[in-house]
C-alpha positions as CSV (number, residue, x, y, z in Angstrom):
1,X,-22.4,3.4,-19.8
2,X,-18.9,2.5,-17.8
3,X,-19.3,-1.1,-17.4
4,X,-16.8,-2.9,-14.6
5,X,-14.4,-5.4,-16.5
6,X,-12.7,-6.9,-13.3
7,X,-13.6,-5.3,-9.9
8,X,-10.7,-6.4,-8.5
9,X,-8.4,-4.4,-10.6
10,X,-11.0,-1.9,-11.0
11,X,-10.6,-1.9,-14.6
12,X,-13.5,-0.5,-16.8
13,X,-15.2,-0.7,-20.1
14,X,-15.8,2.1,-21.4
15,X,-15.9,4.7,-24.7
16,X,-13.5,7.6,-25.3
17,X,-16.3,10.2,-24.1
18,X,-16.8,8.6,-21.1
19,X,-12.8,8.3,-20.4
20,X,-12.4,12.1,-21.0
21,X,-15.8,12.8,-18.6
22,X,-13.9,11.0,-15.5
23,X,-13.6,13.6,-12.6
24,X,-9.7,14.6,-12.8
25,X,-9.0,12.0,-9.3
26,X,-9.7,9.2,-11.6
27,X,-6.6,8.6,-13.7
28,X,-5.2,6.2,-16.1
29,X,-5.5,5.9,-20.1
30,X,-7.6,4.2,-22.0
31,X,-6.6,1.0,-24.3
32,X,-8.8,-1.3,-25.9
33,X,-11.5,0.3,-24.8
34,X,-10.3,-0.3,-20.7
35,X,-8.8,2.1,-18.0
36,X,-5.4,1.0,-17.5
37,X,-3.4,2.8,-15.1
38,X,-1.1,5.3,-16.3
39,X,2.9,6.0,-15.1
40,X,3.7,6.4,-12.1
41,X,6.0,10.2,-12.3
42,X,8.9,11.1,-9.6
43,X,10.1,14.6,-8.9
44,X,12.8,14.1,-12.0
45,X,9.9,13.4,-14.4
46,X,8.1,16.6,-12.9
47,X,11.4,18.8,-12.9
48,X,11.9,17.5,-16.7
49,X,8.2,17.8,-17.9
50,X,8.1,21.1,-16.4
51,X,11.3,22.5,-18.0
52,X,9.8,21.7,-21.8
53,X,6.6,23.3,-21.3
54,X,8.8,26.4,-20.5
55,X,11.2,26.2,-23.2
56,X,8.2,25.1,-25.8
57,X,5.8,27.4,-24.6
58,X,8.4,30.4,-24.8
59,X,9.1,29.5,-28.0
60,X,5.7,28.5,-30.2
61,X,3.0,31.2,-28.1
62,X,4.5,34.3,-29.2
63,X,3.5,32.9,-32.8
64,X,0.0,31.4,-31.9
65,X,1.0,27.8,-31.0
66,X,-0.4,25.9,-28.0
67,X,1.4,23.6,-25.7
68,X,-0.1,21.5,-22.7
69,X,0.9,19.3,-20.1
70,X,0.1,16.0,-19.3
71,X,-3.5,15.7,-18.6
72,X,-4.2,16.3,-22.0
73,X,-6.6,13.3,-23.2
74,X,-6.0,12.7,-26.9
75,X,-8.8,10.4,-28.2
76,X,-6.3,8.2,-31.3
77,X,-9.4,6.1,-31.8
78,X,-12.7,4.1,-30.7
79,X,-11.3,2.8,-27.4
80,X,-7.6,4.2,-27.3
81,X,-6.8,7.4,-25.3
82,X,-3.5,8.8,-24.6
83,X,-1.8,11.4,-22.2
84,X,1.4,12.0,-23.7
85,X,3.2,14.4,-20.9
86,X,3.7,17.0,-23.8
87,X,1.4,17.9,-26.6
88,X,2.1,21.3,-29.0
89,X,0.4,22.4,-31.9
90,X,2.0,24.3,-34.2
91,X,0.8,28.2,-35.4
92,X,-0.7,26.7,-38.8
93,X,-2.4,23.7,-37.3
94,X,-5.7,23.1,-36.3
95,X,-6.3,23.5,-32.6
96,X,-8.0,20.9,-30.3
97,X,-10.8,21.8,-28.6
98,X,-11.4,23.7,-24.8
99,X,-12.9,20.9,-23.4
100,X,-13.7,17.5,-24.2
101,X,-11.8,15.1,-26.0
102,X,-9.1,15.8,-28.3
103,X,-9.5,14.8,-31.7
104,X,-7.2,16.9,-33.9
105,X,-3.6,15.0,-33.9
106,X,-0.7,17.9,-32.4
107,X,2.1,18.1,-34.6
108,X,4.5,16.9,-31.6
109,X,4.4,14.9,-28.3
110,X,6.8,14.2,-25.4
111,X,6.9,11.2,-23.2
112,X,9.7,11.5,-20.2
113,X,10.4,7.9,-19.4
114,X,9.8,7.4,-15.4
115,X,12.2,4.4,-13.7
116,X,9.4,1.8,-14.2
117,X,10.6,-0.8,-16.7
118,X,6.8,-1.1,-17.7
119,X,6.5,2.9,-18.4
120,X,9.4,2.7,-20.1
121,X,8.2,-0.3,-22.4
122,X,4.9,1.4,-23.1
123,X,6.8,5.0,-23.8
124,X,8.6,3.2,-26.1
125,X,6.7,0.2,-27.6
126,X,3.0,1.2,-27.5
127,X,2.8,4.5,-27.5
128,X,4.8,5.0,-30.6
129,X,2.0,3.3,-33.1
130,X,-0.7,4.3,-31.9
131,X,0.6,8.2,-32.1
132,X,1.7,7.0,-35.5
133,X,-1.7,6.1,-36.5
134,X,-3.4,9.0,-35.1
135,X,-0.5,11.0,-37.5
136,X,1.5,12.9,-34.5
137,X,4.3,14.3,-37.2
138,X,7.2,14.5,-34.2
139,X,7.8,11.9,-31.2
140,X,10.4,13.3,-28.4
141,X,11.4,10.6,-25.7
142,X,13.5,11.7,-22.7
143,X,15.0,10.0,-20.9
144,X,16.2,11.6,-17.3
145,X,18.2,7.9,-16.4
146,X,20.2,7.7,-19.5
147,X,20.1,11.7,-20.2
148,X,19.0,10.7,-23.6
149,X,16.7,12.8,-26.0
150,X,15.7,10.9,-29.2
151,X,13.3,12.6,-32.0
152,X,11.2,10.3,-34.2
153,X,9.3,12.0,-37.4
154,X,6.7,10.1,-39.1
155,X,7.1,9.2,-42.7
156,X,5.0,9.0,-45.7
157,X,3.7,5.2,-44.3
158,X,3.0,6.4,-41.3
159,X,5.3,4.9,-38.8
160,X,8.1,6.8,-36.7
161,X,11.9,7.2,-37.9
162,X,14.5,8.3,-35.3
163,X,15.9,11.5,-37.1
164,X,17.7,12.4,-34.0
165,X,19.6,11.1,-30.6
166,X,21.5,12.8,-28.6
167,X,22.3,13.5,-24.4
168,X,24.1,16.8,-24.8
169,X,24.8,20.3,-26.0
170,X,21.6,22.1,-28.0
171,X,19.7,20.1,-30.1
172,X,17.5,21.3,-33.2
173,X,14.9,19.3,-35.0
174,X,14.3,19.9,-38.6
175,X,11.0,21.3,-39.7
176,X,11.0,22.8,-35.8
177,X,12.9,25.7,-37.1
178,X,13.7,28.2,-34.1
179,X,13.3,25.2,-31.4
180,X,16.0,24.3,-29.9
181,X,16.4,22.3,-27.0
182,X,19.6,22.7,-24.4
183,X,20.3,19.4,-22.6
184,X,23.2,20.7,-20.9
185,X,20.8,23.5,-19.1
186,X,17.9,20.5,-18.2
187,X,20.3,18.7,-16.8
188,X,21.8,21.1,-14.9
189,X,18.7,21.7,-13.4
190,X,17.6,17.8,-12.6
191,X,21.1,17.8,-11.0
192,X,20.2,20.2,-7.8
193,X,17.4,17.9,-7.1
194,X,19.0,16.1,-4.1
195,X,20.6,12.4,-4.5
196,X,18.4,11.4,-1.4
């Protein structure tokens, strides 16, 4: 049962089922076992989110991968649920369930930082470990502001190791073989949104 933490805030106890059951109007992620409310996107997030599921999905369906967007609700552990913005599984991997929450780890998750300070803390800070312990092999953070891309793989203790930075040209990631990822052409396209 959801039980009310602080009515005010309209924050909520409640388990990992009952965070995946809320109607799709009710947002937020779940940590420490309360809603929390989750980032706050702008039209470069959208435009930037958008361009990866095309340039993942084009390249890991034709083999029998999945990739999602971001109201995927990955359930890391007993009170801790996460929306990355980007979740893929790769061809050999096992898949996560049609509905419900998802319990099998993807092999790779993107967070786009947003122009909140505090997104970008939790992006960066929070988000990291608990992926790590749920055993997400790749981390991508992009970042539309500073036009940076870094990959993060996790190592044999289970904690992220930045394998890869960069804010230009086509970037590969090893053990992705075939993906690569052309930051000139995303940011071309973030760069006929207007200035306004």
């Amino acid at each position: 049962m959801v039980m009310p933490v602080d009515s005010a805030a309209r924050r909520w106890e409640m388990s990992v089922d009952e965070w995946t059951a809320l109607p799709a109007e009710e947002k937020g992620e779940l940590v420490d076992g309360v809603l929390v409310e989750e980032e706050v996107s702008d039209f470069v997030h959208e435009v930037v989110v958008a361009w990866l599921l095309r340039v993942l999905g084009n390249w890991i369906a034709p083999s029998g991968g999945v990739v999602a967007g971001s109201d995927a609700k990955l359930a890391l552990a007993e009170g801790r649920g996460r929306k990355p913005d980007v979740t893929l599984y790769l061809p050999t991997s096992p898949k996560p369930p049609r509905r419900g929450p998802v319990r099998t780890p993807p092999d790779l998750v993107v967070e786009v930082i947003s122009p909140d300070p505090r997104d970008g803390r939790r992006d960066r800070v929070e988000k990291p470990d608990d992926y790590a312990a749920f055993g997400i092999r790749w981390y991508l953070i992009l970042d539309p502001e500073t036009r940076v891309l870094e990959c993060y793989e996790l190592d044999e203790r289970r904690r992220y190791v930045r394998v890869r930075a960069a804010s230009e040209g086509r970037v590969s990631i090893a053990g992705l073989d075939g993906l690569e990822l052309d930051l000139d052409a995303l940011w071309s396209e973030t760069d006929r949104l207007s200035a306004e």
